[in-house]
C-alpha positions as CSV (number, residue, x, y, z in Angstrom):
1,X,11.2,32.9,56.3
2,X,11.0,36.2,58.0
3,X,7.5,37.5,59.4
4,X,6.0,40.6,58.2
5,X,6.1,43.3,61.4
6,X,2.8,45.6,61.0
7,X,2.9,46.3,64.6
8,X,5.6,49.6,64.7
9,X,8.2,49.2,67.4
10,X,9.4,52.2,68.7
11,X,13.3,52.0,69.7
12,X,15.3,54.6,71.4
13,X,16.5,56.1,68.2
14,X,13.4,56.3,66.6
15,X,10.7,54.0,64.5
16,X,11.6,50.9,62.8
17,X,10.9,50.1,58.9
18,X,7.6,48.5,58.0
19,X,7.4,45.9,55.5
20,X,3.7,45.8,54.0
21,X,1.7,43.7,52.0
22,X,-1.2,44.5,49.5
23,X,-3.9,41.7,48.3
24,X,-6.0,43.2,45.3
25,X,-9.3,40.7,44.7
26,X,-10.1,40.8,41.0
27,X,-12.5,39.4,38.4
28,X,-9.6,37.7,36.1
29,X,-6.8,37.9,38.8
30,X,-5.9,38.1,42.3
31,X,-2.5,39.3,42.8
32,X,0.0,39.9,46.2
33,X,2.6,42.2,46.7
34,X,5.0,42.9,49.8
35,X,7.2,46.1,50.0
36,X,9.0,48.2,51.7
37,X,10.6,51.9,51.5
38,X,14.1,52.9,51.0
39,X,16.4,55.6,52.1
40,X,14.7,58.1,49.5
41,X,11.1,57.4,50.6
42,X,10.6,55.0,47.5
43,X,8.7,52.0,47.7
44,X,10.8,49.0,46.8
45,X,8.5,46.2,45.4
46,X,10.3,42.9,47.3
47,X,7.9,39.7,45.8
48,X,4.8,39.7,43.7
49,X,2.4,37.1,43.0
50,X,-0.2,36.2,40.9
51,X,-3.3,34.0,40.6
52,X,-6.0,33.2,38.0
53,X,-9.4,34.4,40.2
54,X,-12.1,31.7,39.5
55,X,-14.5,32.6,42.3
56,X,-14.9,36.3,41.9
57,X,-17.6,37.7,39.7
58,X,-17.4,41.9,38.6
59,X,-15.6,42.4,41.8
60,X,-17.9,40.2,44.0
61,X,-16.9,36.9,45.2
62,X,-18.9,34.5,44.1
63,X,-17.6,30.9,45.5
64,X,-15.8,31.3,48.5
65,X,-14.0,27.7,48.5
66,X,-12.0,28.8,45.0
67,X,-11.4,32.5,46.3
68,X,-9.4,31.2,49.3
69,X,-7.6,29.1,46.8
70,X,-7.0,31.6,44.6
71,X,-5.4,34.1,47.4
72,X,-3.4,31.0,49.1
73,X,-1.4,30.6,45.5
74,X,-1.2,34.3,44.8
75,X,0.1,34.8,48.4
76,X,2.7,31.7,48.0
77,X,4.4,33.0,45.3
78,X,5.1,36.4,47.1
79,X,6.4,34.8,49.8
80,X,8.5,32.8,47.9
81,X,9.8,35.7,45.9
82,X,10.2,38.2,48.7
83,X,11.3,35.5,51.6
84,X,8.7,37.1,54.0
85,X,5.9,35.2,55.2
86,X,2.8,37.4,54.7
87,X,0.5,38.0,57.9
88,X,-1.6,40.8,57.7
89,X,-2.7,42.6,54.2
90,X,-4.3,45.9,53.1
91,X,-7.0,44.4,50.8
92,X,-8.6,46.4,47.7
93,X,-12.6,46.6,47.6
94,X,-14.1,47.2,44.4
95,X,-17.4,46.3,42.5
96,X,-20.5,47.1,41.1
97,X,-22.1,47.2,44.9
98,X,-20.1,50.7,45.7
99,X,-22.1,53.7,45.5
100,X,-21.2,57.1,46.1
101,X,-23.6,60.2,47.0
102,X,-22.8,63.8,48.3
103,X,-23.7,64.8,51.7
104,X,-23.4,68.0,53.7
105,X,-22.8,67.9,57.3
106,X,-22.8,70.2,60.2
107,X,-21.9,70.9,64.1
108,X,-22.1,73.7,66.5
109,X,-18.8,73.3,68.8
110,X,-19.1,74.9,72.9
111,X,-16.7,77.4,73.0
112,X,-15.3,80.0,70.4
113,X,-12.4,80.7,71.9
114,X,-10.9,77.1,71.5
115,X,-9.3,76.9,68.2
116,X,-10.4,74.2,65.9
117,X,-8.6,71.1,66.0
118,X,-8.3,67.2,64.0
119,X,-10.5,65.8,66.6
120,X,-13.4,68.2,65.8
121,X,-12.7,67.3,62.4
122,X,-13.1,63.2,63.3
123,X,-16.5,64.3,65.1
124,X,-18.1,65.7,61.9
125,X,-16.7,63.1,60.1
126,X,-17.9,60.3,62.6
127,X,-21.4,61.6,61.6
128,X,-21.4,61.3,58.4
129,X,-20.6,57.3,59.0
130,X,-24.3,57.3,61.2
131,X,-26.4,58.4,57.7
132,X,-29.6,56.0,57.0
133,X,-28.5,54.0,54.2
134,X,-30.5,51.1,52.1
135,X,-30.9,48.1,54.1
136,X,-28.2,46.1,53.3
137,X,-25.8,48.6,52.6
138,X,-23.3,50.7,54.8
139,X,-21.0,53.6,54.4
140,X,-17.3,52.7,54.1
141,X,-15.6,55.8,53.3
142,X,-15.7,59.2,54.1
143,X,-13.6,62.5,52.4
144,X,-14.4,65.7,53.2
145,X,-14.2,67.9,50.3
146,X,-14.4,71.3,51.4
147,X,-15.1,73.0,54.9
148,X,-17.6,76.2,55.9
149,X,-16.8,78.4,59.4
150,X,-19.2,80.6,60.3
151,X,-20.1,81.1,56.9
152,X,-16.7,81.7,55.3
153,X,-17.1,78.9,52.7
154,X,-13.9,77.3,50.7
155,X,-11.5,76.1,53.4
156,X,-9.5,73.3,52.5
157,X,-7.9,72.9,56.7
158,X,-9.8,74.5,59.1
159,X,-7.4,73.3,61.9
160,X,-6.4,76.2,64.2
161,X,-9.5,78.5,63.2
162,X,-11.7,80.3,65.8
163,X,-15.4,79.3,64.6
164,X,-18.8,78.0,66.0
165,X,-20.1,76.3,63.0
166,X,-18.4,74.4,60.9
167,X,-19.8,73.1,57.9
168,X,-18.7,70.7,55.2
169,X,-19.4,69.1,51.6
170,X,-18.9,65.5,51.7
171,X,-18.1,62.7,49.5
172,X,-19.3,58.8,51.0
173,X,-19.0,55.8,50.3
174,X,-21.1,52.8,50.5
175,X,-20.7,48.9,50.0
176,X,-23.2,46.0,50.4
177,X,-22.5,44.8,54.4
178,X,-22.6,41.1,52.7
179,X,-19.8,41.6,50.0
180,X,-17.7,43.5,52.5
181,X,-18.2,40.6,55.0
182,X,-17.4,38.0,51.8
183,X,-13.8,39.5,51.4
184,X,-12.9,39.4,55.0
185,X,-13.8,36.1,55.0
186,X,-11.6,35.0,52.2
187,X,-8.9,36.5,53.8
188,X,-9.5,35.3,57.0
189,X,-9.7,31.6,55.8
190,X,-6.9,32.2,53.7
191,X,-4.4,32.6,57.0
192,X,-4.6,36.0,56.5
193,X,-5.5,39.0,58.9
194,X,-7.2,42.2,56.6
195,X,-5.4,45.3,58.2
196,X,-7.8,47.6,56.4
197,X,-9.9,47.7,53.5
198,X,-9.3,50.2,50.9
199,X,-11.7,51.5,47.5
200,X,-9.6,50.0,44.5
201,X,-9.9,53.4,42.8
202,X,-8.1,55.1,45.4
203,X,-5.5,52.6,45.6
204,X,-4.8,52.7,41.6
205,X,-4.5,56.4,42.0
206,X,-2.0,56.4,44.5
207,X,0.3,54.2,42.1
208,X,-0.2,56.2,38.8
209,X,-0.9,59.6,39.2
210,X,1.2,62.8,40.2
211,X,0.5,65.5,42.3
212,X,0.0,67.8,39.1
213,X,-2.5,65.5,37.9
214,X,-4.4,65.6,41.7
215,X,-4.1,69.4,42.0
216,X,-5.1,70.4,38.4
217,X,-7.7,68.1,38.1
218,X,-7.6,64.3,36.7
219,X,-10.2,61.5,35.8
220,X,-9.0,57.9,36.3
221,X,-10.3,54.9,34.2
222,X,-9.1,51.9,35.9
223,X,-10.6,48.8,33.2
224,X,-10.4,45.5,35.6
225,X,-11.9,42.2,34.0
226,X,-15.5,42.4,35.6
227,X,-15.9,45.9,36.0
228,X,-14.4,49.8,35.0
229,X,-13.9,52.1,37.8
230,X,-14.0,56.4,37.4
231,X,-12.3,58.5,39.8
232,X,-12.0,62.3,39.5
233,X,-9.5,64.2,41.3
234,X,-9.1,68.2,41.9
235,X,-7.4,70.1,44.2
236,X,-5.8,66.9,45.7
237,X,-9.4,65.8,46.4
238,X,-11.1,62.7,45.1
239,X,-14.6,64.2,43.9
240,X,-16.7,61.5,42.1
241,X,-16.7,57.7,41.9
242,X,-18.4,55.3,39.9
243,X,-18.3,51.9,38.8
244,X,-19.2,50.4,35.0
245,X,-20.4,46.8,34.6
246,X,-18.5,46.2,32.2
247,X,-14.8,45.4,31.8
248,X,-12.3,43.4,30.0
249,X,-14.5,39.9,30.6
250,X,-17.3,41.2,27.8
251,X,-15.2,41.8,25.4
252,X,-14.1,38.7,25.9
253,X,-17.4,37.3,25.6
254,X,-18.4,38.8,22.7
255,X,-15.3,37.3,20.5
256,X,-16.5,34.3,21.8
257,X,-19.8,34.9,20.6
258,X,-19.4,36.8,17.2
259,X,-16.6,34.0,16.4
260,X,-18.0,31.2,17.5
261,X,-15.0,30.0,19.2
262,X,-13.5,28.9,23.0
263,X,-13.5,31.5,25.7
264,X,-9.7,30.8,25.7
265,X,-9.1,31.2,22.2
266,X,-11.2,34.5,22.4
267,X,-9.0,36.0,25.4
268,X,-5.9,34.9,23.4
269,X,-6.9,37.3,20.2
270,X,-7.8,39.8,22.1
271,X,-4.6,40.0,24.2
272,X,-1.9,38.9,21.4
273,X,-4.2,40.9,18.1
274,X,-6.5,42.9,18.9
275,X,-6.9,46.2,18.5
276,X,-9.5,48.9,20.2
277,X,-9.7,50.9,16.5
278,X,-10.7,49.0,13.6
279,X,-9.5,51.7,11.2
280,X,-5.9,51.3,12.9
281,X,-5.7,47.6,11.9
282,X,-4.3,46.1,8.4
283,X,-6.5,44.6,5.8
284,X,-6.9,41.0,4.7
285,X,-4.5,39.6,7.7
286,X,-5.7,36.2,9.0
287,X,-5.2,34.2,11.6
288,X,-5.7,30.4,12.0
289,X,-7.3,29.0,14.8
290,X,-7.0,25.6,16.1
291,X,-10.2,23.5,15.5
292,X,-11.8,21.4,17.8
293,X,-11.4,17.2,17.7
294,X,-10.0,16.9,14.3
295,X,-12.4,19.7,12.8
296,X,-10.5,22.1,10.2
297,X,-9.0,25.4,11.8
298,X,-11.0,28.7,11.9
299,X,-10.0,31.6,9.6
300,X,-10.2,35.0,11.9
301,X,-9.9,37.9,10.0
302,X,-8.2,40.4,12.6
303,X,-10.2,43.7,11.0
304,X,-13.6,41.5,12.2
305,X,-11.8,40.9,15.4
306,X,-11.6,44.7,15.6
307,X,-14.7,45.6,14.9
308,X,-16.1,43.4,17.4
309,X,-13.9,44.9,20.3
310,X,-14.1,48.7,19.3
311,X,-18.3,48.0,19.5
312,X,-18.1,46.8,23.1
313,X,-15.5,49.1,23.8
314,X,-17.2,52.6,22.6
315,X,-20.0,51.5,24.5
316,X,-17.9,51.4,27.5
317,X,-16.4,54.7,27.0
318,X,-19.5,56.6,26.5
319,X,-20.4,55.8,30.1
320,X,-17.6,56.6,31.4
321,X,-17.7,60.2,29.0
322,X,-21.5,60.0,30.6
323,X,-20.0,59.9,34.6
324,X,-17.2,62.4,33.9
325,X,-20.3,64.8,32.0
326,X,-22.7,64.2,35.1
327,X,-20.3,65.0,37.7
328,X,-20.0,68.2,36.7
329,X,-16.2,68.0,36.5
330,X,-16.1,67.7,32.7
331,X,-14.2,71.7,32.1
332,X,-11.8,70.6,35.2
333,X,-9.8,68.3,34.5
334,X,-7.3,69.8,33.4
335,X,-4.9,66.9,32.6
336,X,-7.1,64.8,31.1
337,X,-7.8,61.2,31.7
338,X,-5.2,58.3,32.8
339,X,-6.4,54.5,31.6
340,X,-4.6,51.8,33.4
341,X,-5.9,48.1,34.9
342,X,-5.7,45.4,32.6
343,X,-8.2,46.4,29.9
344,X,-5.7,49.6,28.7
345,X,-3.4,47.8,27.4
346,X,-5.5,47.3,24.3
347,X,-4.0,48.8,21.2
348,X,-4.9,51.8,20.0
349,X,-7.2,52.6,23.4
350,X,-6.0,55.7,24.7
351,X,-6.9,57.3,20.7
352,X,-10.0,56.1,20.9
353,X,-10.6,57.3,24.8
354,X,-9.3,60.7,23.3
355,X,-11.6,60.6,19.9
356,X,-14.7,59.8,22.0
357,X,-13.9,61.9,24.8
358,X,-11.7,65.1,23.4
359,X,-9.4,65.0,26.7
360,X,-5.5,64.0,26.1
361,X,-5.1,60.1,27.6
362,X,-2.5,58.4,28.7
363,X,-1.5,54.5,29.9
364,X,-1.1,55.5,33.7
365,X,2.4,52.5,35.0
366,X,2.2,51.7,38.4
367,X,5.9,53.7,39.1
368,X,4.9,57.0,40.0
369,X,6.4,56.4,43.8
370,X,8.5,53.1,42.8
371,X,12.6,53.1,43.3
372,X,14.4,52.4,40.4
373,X,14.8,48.5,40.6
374,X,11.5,48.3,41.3
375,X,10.6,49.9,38.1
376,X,11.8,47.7,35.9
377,X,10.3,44.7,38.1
378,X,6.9,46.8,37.9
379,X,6.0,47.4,34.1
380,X,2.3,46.3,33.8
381,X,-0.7,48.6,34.7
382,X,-2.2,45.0,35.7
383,X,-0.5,45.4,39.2
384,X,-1.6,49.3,39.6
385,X,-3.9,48.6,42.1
386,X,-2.0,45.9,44.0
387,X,1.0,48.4,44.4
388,X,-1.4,51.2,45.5
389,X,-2.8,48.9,48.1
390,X,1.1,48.7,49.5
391,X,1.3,52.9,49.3
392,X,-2.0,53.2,51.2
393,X,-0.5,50.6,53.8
394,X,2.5,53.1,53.8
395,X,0.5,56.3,54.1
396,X,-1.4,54.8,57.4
397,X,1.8,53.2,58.6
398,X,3.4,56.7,58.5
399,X,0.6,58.2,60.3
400,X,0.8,55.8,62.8
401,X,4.5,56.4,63.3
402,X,4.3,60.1,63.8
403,X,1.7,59.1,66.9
404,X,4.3,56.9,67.8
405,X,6.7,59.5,67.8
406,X,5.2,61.7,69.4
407,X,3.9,59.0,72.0
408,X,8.1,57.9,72.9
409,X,8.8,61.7,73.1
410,X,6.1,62.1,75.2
411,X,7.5,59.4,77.5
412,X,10.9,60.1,77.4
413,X,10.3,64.0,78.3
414,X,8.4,62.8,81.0
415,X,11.0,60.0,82.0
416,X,8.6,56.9,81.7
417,X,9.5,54.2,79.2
418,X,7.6,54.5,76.2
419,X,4.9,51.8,75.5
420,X,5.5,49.4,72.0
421,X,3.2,50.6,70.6
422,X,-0.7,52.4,70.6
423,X,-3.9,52.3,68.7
424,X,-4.2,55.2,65.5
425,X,-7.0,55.6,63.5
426,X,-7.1,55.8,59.8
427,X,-8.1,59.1,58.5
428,X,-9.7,57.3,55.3
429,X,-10.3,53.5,56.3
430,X,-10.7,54.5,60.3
431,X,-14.5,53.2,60.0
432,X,-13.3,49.8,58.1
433,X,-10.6,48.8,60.7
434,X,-13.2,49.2,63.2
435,X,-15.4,47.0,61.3
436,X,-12.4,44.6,61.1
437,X,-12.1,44.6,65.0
438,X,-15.5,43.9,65.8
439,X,-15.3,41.0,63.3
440,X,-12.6,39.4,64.7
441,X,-13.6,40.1,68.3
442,X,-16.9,38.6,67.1
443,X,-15.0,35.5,65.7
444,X,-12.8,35.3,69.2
445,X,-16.3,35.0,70.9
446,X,-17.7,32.6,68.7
């Protein structure tokens, strides 16, 4: 079985493939995927895998012991389909822990006759990463929305400007220390080595949306089992986060409850007859359930069924119309609102989304950057965020390779032989990896 190679190599005529590997930690699921890009810049999806999650809880693990399971099986079953033994995964970080709050930031730079470059960018951005935060908690992301320069507000790229001060309007991030420490522990005792961790909401964008939908502003609704996750994009910018409670589980719950029937039984309505409109649903159709040691089958009537899920799920909706309202982004976006995770594949969703809301929806398919074969191998907005965890992988492997690049040119202008390879920093997850080095180094020592 081949070995995945994270660690670029950097031949004479230029920079070999990558082959990457995402791991996305769910509620309901845990799934793997490996891939890898073809001649046209297309990710090719090589092996999936899947895994029922019994030790996660709304995007928190919960029981480490059945996590680690979970992952081994997931990860298995990838290898097995791909033929690539999995070393090192990007892993997806979601849950009701993440925060988000808007910051502005400043610095004065020495001279004004330097231009402006990417690493007085990093500084400003390193800052940001030093805020006072709840005990507990820590900043994990940072994305600069827009930049100031001597006053001259609105610049998306300052880079190669003549300025003093630079200003800038940030979005950050924050996680609980102890549920970031959790996954990379799972991982870890899994065989696995985390290469970064990345928000699930930015992930899932990367696989379903278009640049259109970036530039002209776009909310994204990403329904997992345990939780529902908002993004809002403009200008190519991610603008607001936020993360429901509530997901795919409670409606599950309250079949159980309103039926009176197994947890099992409940998840199997929902998924083979429910529907998320009541009104969309035919009258007097039944169906029988199974009854429990020799007790007579249960009569569901699938308009009740309905009823029940619609309830839960136009209370879901009007928080997530509350978040899109409050962020101030409601009039911008432009193209509307894209569903996808496992909860929007409910019939009749994206009409209700629309009814509640008044924005045009649609199911958002993991196959906005997928080659052909891959698909019609991909055709489930269940694996959104798992393949967006492979494209973020991609995105810093690419950035990685153009250092590289410019590292063997370097070198070979200069007649030295150019190293194997050198350390990058991740524009988005830079403050992540560096929390993944000091844990391993930490482990090493201990």
């Amino acid at each position: 079985m081949e070995d995945i190679i994270n660690d670029t190599e950097v031949q004479k005529s230029g920079i070999k493939s990558e082959i990457v590997a995402g791991l996305d930690i769910g509620t309901t699921k845990i799934t793997a995927i490996v891939g890898k890009k073809d001649q046209y810049g297309k990710l090719e999806i090589l092996g999936t895998g899947k895994a029922i999650s019994n030790g996660v809880s709304r995007g928190v693990v919960a029981n480490i012991d059945k996590t680690v399971e979970s992952i081994n099986i997931a990860v298995e079953q990838a290898q097995k389909e791909s033929g690539i033994r999995i070393q090192e995964v990007y892993v997806g970080i979601a849950g009701q822990h993440i925060k988000s709050l808007q910051h502005r930031g400043e610095m004065v730079r020495d001279d004004i006759d330097e231009e402006i470059t990417k690493s007085d960018l990093d500084k400003l951005d390193e800052n940001m990463f030093k805020l006072v935060t709840i005990p507990g908690e820590e900043v994990i992301h940072v994305i600069p929305q827009e930049y100031t320069v001597d006053g001259e507000d609105f610049i998306h790229d300052p880079k190669g400007m003549a300025g003093v001060k630079i200003e800038a309007n940030f979005h950050i991030i924050t996680a609980k220390s102890a549920a970031v420490k959790n996954i990379i522990r799972c991982v870890t005792k899994a065989g696995l080595k985390p290469k970064d961790l990345i928000l699930e909401p930015f992930a899932s964008s990367a696989a379903v949306l278009d640049s259109d939908e970036l530039r002209e502003g776009v909310c994204l609704v990403d329904i997992g089992g345990g939780t529902t996750d908002i993004a809002i994009f403009l200008d190519g910018i991610i603008r607001h986060t936020a993360v429901i409670p509530f997901g795919g589980n409670v409606i599950t719950k309250d079949i159980k409850q309103g039926i009176q029937i197994l947890e099992k039984q409940a998840e199997m309505l929902k998924v083979k007859f429910g529907s998320a409109m009541s009104s969309s649903t035919k009258e007097n159709v039944i169906v029988s359930i199974p009854g429990l040691r020799g007790k007579d089958p249960k009569e569901v009537s699938v308009k009740n069924l309905s009823a029940v899920i619609e309830s839960r799920m136009k209370e879901i909706i009007d928080l997530v119309n509350y978040q899109i309202k409050t962020s101030g982004f409601f009039d911008k976006i432009m193209t509307g609102i894209v569903l996808t995770g496992g909860g929007s594949q409910l019939r009749s969703l994206p009409q209700l989304f629309s009814y509640i809301t008044g924005k045009e929806v649609r199911i958002g398919l993991p196959n906005e950057h997928l080659g052909k074969d891959s698909k019609d191998l991909i055709k489930s907005p269940i694996y959104s965020t798992g393949v967006g965890l492979v494209q973020k992988g991609f995105e810093d492997v690419d950035w990685k390779n153009v250092i590289e690049k410019k590292v063997f040119e370097s070198a070979q202008d200069d007649g030295e032989e150019p190293p194997i390879s050198s350390k990058s920093k991740s524009g988005i997850g830079g403050k992540l990896k560096e929390m993944l080095e000091n844990w391993f180094s930490d482990e090493e020592i201990n």
